[in-house]
C-alpha positions as a Markdown table, in Angstrom:
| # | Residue | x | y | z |
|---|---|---|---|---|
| 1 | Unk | 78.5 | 80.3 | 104.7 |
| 2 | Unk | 78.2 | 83.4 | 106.4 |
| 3 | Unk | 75.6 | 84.1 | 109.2 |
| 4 | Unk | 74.8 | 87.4 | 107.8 |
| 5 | Unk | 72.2 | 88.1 | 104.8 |
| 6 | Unk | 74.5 | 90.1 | 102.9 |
| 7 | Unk | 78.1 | 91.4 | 103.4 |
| 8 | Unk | 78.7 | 94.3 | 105.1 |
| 9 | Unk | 81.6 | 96.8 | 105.5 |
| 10 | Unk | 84.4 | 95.7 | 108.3 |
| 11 | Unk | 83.8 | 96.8 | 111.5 |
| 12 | Unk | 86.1 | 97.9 | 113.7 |
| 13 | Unk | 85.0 | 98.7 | 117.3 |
| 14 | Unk | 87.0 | 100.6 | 119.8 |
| 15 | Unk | 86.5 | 99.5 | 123.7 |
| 16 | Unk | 87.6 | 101.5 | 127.2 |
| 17 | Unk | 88.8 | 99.7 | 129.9 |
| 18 | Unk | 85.6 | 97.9 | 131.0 |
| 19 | Unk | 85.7 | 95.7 | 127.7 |
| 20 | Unk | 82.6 | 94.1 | 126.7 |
| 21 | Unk | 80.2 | 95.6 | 129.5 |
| 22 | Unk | 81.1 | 99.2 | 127.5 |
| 23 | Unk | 79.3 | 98.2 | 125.0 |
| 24 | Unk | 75.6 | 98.4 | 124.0 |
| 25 | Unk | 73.6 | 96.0 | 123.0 |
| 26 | Unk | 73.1 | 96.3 | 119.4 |
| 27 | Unk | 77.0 | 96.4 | 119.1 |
| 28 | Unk | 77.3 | 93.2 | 121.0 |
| 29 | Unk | 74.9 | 91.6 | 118.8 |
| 30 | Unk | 76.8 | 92.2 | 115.8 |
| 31 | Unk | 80.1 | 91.3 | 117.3 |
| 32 | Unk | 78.4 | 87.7 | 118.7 |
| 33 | Unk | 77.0 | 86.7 | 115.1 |
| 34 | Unk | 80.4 | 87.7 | 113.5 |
| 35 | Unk | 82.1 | 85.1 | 111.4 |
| 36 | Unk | 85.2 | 86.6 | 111.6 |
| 37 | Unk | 86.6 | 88.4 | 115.1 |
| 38 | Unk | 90.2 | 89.8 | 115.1 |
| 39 | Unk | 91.8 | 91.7 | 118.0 |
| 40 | Unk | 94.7 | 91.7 | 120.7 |
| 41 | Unk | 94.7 | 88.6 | 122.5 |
| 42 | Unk | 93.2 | 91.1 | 125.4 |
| 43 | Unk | 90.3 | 92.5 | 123.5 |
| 44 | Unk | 89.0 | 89.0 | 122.5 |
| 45 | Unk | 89.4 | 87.6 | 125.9 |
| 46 | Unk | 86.4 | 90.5 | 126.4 |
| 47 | Unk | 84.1 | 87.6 | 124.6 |
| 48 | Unk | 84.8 | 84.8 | 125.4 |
| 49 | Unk | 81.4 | 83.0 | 124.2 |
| 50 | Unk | 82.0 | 84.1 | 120.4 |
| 51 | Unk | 82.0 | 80.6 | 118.5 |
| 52 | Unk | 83.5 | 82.5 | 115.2 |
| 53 | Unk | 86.4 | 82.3 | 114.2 |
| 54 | Unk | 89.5 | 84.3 | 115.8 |
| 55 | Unk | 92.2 | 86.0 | 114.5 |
| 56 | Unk | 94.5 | 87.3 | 116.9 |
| 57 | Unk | 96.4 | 90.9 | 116.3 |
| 58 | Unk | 100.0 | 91.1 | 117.0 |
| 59 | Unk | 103.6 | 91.7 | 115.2 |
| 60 | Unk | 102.4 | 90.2 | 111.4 |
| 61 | Unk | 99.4 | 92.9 | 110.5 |
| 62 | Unk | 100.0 | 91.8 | 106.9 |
| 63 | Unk | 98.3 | 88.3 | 108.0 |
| 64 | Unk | 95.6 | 89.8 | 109.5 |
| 65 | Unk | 94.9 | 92.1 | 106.2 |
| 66 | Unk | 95.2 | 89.0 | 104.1 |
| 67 | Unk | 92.4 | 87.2 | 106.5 |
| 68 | Unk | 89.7 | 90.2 | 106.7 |
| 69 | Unk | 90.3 | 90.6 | 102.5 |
| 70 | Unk | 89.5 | 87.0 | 102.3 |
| 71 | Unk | 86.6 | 87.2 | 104.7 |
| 72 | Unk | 85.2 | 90.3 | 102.6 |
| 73 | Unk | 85.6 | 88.6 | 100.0 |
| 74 | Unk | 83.4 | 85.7 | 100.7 |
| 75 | Unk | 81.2 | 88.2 | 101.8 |
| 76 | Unk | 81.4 | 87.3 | 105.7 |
| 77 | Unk | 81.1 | 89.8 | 108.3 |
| 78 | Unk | 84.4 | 91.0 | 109.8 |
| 79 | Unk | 84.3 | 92.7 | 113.2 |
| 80 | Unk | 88.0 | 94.2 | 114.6 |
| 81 | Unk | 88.5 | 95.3 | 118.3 |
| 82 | Unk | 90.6 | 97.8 | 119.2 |
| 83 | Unk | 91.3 | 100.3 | 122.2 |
| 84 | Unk | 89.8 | 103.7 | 122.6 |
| 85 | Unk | 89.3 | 105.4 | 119.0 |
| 86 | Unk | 91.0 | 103.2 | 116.4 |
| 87 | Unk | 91.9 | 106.0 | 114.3 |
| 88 | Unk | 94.3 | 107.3 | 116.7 |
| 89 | Unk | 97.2 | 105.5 | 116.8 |
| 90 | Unk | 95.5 | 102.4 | 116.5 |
| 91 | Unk | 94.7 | 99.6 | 114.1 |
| 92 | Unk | 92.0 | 101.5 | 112.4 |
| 93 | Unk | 95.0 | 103.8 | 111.1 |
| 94 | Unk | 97.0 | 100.6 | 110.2 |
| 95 | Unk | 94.1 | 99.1 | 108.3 |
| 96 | Unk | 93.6 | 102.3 | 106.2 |
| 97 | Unk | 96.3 | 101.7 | 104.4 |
| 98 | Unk | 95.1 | 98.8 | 102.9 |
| 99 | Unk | 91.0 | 99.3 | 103.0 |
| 100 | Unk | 89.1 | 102.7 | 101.2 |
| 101 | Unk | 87.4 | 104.4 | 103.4 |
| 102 | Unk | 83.7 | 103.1 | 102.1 |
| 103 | Unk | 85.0 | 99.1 | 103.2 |
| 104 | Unk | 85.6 | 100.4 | 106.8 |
| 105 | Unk | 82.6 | 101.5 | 109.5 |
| 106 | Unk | 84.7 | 102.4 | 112.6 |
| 107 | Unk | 82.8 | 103.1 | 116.6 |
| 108 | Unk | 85.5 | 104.6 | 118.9 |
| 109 | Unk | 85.3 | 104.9 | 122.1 |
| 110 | Unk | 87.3 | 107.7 | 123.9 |
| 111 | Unk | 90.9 | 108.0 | 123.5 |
| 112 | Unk | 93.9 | 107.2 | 126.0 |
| 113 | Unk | 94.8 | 110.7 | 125.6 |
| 114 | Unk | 91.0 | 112.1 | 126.4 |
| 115 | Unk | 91.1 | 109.5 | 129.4 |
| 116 | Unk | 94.4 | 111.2 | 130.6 |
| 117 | Unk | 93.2 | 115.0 | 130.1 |
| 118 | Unk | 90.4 | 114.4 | 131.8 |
| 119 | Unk | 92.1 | 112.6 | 134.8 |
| 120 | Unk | 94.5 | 115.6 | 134.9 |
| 121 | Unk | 91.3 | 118.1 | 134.8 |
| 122 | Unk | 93.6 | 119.8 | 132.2 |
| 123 | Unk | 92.5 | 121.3 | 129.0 |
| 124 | Unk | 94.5 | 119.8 | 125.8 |
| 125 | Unk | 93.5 | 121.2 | 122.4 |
| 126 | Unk | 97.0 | 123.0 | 122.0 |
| 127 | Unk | 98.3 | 119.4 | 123.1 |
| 128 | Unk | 100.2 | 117.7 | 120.8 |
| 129 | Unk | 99.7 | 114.0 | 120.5 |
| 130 | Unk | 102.4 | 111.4 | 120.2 |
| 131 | Unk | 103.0 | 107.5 | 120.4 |
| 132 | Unk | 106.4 | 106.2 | 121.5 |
| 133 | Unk | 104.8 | 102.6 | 120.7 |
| 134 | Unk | 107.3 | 100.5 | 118.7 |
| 135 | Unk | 108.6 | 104.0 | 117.3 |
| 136 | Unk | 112.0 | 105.6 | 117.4 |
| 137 | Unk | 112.4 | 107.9 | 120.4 |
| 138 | Unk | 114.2 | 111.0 | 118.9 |
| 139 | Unk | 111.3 | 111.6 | 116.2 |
| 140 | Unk | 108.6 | 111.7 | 119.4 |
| 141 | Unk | 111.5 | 113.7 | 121.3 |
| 142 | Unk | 111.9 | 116.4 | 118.4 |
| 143 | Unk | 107.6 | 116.7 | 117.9 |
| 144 | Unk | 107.5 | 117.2 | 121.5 |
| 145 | Unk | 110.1 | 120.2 | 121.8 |
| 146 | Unk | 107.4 | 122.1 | 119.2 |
| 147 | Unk | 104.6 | 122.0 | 121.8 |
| 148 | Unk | 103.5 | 123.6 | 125.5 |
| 149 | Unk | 102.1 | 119.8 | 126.0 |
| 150 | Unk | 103.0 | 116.7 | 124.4 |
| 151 | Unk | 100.9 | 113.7 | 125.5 |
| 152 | Unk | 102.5 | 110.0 | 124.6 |
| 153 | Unk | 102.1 | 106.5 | 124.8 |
| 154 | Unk | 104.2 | 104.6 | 126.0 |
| 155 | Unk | 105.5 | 101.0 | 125.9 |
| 156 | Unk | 107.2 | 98.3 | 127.7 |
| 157 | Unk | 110.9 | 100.0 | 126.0 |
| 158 | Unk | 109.9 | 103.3 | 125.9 |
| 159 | Unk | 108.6 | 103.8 | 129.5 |
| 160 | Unk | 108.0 | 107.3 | 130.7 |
| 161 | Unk | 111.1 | 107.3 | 132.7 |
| 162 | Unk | 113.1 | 106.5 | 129.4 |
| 163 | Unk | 111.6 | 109.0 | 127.8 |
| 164 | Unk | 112.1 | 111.7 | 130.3 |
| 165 | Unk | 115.8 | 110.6 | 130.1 |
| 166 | Unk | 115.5 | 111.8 | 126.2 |
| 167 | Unk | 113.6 | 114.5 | 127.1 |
| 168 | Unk | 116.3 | 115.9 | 129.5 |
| 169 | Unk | 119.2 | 115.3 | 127.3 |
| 170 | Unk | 117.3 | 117.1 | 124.1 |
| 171 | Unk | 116.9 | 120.6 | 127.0 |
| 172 | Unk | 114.1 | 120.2 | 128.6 |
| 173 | Unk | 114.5 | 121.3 | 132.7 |
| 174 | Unk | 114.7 | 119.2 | 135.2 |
| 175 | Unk | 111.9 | 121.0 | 136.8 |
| 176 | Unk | 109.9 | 120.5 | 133.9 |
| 177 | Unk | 106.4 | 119.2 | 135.5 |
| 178 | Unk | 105.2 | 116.1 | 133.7 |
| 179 | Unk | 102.8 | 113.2 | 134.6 |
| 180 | Unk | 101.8 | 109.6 | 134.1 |
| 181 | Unk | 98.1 | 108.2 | 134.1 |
| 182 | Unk | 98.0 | 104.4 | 134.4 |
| 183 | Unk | 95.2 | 101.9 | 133.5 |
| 184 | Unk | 92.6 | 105.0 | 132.5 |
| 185 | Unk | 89.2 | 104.2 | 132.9 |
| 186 | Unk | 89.3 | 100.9 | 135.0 |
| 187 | Unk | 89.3 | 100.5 | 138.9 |
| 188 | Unk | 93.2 | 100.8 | 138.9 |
| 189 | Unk | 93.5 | 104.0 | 137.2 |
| 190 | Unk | 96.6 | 106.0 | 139.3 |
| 191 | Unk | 97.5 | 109.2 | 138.0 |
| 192 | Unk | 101.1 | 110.2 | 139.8 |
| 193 | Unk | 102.4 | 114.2 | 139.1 |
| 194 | Unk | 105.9 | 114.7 | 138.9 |
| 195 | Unk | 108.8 | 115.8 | 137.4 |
| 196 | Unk | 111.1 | 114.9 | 134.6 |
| 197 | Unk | 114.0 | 115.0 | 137.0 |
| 198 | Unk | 112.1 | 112.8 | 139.8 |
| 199 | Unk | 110.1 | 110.6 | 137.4 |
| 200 | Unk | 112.1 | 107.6 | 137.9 |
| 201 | Unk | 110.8 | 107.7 | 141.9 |
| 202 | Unk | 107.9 | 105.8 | 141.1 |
| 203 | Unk | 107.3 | 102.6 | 139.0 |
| 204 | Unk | 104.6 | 102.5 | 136.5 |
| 205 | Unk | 101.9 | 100.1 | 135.0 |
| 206 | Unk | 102.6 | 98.9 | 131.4 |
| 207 | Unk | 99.6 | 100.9 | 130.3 |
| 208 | Unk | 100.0 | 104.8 | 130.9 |
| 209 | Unk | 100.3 | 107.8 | 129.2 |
| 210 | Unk | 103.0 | 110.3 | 129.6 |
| 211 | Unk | 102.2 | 114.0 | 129.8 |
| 212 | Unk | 105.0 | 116.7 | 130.1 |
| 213 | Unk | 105.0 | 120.5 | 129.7 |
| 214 | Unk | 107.5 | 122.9 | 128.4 |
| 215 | Unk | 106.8 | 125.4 | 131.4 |
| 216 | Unk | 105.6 | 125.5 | 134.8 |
| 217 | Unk | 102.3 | 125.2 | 135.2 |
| 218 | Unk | 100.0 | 128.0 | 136.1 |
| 219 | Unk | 97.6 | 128.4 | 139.1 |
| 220 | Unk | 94.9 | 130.0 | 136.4 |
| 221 | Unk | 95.2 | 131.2 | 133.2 |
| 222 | Unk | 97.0 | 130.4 | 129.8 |
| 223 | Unk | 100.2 | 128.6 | 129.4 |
| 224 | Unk | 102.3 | 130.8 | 127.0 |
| 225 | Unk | 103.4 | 128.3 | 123.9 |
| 226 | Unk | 107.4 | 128.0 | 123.6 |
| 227 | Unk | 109.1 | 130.1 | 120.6 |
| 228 | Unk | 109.2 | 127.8 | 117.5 |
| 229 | Unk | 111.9 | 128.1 | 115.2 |
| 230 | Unk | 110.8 | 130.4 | 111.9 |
| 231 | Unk | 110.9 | 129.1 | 108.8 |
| 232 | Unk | 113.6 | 130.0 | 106.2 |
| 233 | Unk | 112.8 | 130.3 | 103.3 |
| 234 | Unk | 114.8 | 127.9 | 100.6 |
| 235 | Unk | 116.8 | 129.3 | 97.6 |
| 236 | Unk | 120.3 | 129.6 | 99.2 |
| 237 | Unk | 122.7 | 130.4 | 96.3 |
| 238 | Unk | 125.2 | 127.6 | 94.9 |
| 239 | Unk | 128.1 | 129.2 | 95.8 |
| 240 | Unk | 126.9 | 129.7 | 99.4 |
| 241 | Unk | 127.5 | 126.1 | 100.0 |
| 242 | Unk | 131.1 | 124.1 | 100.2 |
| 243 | Unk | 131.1 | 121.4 | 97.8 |
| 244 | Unk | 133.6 | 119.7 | 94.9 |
| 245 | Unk | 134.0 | 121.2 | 91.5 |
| 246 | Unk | 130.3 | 122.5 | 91.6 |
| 247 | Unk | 128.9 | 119.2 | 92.5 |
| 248 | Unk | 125.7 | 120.4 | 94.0 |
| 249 | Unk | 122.1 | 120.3 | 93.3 |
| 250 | Unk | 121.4 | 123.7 | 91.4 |
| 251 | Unk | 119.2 | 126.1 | 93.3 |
| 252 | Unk | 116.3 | 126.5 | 90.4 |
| 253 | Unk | 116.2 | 122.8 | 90.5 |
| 254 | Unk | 116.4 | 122.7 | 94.5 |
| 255 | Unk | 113.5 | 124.4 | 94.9 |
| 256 | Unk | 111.7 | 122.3 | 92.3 |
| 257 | Unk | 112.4 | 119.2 | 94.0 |
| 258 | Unk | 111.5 | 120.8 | 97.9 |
| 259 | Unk | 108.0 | 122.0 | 96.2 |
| 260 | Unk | 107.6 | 118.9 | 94.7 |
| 261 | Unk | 108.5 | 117.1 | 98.2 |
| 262 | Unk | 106.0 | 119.3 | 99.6 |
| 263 | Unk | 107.4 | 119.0 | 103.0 |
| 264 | Unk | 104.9 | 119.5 | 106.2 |
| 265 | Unk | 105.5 | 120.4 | 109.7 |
| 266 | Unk | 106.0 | 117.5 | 111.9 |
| 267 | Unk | 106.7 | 115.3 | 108.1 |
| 268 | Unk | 110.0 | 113.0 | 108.6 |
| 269 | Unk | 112.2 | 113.3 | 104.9 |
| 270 | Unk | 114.6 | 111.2 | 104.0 |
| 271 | Unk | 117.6 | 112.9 | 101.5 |
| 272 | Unk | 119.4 | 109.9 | 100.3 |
| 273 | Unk | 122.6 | 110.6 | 98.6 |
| 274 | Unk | 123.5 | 113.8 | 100.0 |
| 275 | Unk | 126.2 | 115.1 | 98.5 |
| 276 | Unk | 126.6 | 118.3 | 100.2 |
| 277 | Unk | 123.7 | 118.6 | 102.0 |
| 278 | Unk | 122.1 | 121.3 | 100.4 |
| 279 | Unk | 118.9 | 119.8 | 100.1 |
| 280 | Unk | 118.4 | 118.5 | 103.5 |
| 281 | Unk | 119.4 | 121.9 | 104.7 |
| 282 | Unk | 117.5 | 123.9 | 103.0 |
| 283 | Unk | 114.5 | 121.5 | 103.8 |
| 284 | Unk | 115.2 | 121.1 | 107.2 |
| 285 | Unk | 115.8 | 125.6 | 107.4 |
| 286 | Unk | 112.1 | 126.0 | 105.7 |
| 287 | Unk | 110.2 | 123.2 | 107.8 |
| 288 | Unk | 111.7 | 123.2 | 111.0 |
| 289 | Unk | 109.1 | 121.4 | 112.8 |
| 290 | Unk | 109.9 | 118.2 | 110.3 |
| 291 | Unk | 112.9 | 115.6 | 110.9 |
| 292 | Unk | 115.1 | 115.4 | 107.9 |
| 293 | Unk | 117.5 | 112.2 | 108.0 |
| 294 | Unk | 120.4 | 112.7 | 105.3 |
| 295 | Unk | 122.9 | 109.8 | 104.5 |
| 296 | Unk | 126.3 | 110.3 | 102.3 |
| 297 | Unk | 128.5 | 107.4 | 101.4 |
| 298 | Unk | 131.7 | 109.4 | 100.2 |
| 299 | Unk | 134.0 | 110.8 | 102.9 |
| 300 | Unk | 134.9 | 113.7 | 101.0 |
| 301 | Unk | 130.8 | 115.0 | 100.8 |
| 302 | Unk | 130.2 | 113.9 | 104.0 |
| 303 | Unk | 132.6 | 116.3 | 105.2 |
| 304 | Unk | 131.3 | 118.8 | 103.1 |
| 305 | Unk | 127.5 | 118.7 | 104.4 |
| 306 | Unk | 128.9 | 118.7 | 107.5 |
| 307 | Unk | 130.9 | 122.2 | 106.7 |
| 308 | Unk | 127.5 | 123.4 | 105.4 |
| 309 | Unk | 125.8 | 122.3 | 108.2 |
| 310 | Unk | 127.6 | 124.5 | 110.5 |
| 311 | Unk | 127.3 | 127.2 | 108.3 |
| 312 | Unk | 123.4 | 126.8 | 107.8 |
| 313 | Unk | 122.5 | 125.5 | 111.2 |
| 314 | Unk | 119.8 | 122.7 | 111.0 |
| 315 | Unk | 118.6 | 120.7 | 114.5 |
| 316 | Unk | 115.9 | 119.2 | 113.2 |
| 317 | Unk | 118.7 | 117.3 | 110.3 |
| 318 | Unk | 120.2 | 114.5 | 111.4 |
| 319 | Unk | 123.3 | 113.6 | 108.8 |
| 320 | Unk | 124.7 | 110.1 | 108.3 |
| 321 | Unk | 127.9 | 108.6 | 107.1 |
| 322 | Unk | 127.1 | 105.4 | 105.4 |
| 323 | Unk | 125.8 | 103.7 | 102.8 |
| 324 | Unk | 121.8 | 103.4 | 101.8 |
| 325 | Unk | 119.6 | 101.2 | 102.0 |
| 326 | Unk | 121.3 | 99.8 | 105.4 |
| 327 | Unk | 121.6 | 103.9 | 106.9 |
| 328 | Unk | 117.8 | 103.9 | 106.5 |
| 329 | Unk | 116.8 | 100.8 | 108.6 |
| 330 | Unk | 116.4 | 102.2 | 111.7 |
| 331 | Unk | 115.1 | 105.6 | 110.4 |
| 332 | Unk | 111.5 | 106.3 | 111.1 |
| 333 | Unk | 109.0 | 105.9 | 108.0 |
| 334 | Unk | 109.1 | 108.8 | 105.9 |
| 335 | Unk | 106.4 | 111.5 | 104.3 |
| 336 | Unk | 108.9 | 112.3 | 101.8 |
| 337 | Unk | 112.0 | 111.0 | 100.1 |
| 338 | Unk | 114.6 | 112.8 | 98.2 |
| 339 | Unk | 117.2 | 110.9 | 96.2 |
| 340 | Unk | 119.8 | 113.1 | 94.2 |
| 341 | Unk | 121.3 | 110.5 | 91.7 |
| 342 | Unk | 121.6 | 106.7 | 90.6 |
| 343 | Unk | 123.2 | 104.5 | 92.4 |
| 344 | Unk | 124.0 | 100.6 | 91.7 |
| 345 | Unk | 121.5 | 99.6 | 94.2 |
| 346 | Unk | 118.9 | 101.5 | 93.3 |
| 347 | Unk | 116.4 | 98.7 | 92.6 |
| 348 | Unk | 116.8 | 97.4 | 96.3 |
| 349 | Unk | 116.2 | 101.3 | 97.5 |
| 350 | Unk | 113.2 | 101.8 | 95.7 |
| 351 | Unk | 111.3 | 98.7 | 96.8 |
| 352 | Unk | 112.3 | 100.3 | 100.4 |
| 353 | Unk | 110.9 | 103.3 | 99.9 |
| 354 | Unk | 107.8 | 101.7 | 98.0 |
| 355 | Unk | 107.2 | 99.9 | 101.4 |
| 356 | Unk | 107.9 | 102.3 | 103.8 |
| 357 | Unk | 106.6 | 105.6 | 102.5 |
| 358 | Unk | 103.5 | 106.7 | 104.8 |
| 359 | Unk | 100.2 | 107.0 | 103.0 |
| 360 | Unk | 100.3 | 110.2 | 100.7 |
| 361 | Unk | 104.0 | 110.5 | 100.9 |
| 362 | Unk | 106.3 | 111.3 | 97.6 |
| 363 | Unk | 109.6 | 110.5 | 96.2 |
| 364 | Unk | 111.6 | 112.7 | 94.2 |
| 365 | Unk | 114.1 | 111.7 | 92.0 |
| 366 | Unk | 116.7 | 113.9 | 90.6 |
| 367 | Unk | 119.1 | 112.2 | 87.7 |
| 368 | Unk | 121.2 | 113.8 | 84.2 |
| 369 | Unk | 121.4 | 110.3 | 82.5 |
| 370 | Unk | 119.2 | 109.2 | 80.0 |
| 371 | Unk | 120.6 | 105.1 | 81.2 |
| 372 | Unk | 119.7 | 105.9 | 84.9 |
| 373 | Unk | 116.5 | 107.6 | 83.6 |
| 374 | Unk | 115.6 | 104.5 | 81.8 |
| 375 | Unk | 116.5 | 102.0 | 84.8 |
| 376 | Unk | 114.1 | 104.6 | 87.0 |
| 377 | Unk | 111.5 | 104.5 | 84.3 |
| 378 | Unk | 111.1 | 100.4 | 84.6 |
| 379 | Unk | 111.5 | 100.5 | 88.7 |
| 380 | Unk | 108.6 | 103.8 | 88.5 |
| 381 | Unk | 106.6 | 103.0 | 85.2 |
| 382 | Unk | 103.6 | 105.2 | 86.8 |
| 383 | Unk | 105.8 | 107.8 | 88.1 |
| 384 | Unk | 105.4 | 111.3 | 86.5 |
| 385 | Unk | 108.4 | 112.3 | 84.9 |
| 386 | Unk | 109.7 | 116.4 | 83.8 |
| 387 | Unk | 112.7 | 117.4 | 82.2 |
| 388 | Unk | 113.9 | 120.5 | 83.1 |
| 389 | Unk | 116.5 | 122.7 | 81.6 |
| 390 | Unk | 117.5 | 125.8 | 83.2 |
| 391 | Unk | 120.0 | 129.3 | 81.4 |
| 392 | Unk | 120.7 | 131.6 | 83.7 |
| 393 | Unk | 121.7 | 135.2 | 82.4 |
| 394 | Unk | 125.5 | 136.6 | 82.4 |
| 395 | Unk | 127.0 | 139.3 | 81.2 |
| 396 | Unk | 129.0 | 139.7 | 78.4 |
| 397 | Unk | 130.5 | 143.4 | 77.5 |
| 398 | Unk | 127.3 | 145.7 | 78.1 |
| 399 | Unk | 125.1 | 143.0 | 77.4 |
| 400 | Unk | 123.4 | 140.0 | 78.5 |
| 401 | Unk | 123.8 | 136.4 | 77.3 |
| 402 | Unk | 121.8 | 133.0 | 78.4 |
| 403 | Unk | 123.8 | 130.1 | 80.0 |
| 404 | Unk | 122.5 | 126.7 | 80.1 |
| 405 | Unk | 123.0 | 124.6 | 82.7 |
| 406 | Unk | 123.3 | 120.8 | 82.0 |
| 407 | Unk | 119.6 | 118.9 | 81.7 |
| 408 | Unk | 118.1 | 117.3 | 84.4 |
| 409 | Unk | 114.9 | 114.6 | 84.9 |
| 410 | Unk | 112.9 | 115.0 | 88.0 |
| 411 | Unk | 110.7 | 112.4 | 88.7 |
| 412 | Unk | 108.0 | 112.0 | 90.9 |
| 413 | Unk | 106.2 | 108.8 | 92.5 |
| 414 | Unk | 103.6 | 109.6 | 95.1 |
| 415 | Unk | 102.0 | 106.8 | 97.4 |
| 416 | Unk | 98.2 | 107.4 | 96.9 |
């Protein structure tokens, strides 16, 4: 039976350092006459006279979803603590994913990062914002060569000397001035200035965040932003590329597939089944703020992409030899997937990509067989599906006749 007259939306509350005593009243109110009160094993210590029930936060979030769907619907009042604004980084993000926006009502509280700014007395809105929490290192590494600032949170692997240690190897200067800001907002906050080079003078509280610059910093004024990479445009022709017997995406259907990818800056792709790379190249060329991750099983290909790599020079591509769905464990979770063909394990890859696309994220498929357009139809029964044939003009005498180019099905699956 739930203690409240009628259900309400979950609500997720996000708490500074102080815990509970940040709090006012009428928000303590609601979080004492709860049924339900998830959290970190931290946040709930905060209230330690709730008599609700408990559900602790930690590695299996799916749980946790299945608990607050259960509680809504028996129509019992969820709250969920969190730290600082929940939307940032945090479980309120998480919790999105599975929750419209009209089930959640969210109260943050101010951010790590706000916390760290304003420790530092440094101005951040062209800061870029970056979690190294239980993420892989060289994604937050490449986002953070794209920025004057980068601010990011740390954790017990990725610590901030650890990541300076990436930083340094990926260019950034010894001298480059960085700091850490420990336990923000409580009694014990320490803010220590430093270098990259000298950060690993010091030892650090588990909670900080990590700030670094690309450039001295001033004694007044502006800090100038570092030179980004321009964009190139895609649409590279065939025969600019080193491939096999013309074994190569075609470039009207290229840039078909990179619109319908629609590729952002800072977006990670995934271009699974290579070939030659021209894909991933020319995606990696025309957003070079995203991370493209490209994996090619055949030797021969491989080698290829690799030529055509060092002909069209990517940094932000990172090109595999092996074998999906294994190359893409350790990948982070991508905003778009490109896959040029059918393979035999195709059912396993989908379900991947199903489950690891990010909110909003799309999978394009490119395939010339009716059976591997049929096994893609059952595995994607809501995906949107165009067949597209292209003739390209060549001459013949004076005149000019239409070549056709062999069929292909692009289909499309976006994660809503």
């Amino acid at each position: 039976m739930s203690r409240l007259a009628t259900p309400s939306r979950i609500l997720i509350i996000g708490l500074s350092a102080a815990g509970a005593a940040s709090l006012p009243a009428h928000l303590l109110t609601r979080i004492e006459t709860a049924d339900l009160l998830a959290g970190g094993r931290r946040h709930l210590s905060y209230f330690p006279s709730f008599t609700g029930e408990q559900c602790p936060i930690e590695a299996d979030i799916d749980a946790v979803v299945a608990r607050l769907k259960q509680a809504q619907a028996n129509g019992q009042q969820a709250v969920v603590l969190a730290s600082g604004d929940p939307l940032c980084f945090g479980i309120g993000a998480s919790l999105r994913r599975y929750f419209p926006a009209e089930a959640l009502e969210i109260i943050p509280a101010a951010t790590a990062f706000q916390l760290a700014f304003a420790a530092l007395a440094e101005p951040w809105s062209d800061a870029l914002l970056l979690s190294a929490h239980a993420r892989p290192l060289n994604e937050v590494v490449a986002k953070a060569q794209t920025a004057p600032k980068a601010a990011i949170l740390t954790d017990n692997r990725h610590t901030p000397p650890v990541i300076a240690q990436a930083l340094l190897a990926a260019g950034f200067a010894p001298d480059s001035p960085c700091a850490v800001c420990e336990n923000l907002g409580s009694d014990a906050q320490r803010v220590v200035r430093t270098t990259l080079g000298d950060i690993d003078q010091e030892s650090y509280a588990p909670l900080n965040v990590f700030i670094v610059w690309q450039h001295q910093v001033p004694t007044g004024g502006e800090i100038p932003p570092p030179a980004l990479p321009a964009p190139i445009p895609p649409g590279l022709s065939d025969e600019a590329f080193a491939t096999s017997a013309g074994q190569i995406t075609k470039r009207e259907i290229r840039l078909l597939s990179l619109a319908e990818l629609r590729l952002k800056p800072g977006a990670v792709m995934w271009d699974i089944g290579a070939g030659s790379g021209a894909v991933g190249i020319e995606a990696a060329r025309a957003v070079p703020t995203a991370t493209v991750y490209a994996v090619e099983k055949r030797a021969d290909f491989f080698h290829y992409a690799q030529e055509n790599l060092t002909r069209f020079p990517a940094p932000n591509l990172h090109l595999w030899h092996g074998v999906a769905p294994e190359a893409v464990a350790d990948w982070p979770d991508p905003d778009a997937v490109f896959i040029g063909g059918s393979g035999g394990r195709m059912t396993e890859l989908i379900a991947i990509v199903q489950q690891r696309l990010r909110p909003g994220g799309r999978l394009v498929i490119n395939l010339a067989t009716l059976e591997n357009l049929a096994k893609i139809r059952n595995l994607l029964p809501t995906a949107r599906l165009t067949q597209v044939q292209i003739s390209r003009g060549v001459p013949i005498l004076d005149m000019v006749r239409l070549e056709a180019l062999n069929p292909v099905f692009v289909v499309v699956w976006s994660r809503d």
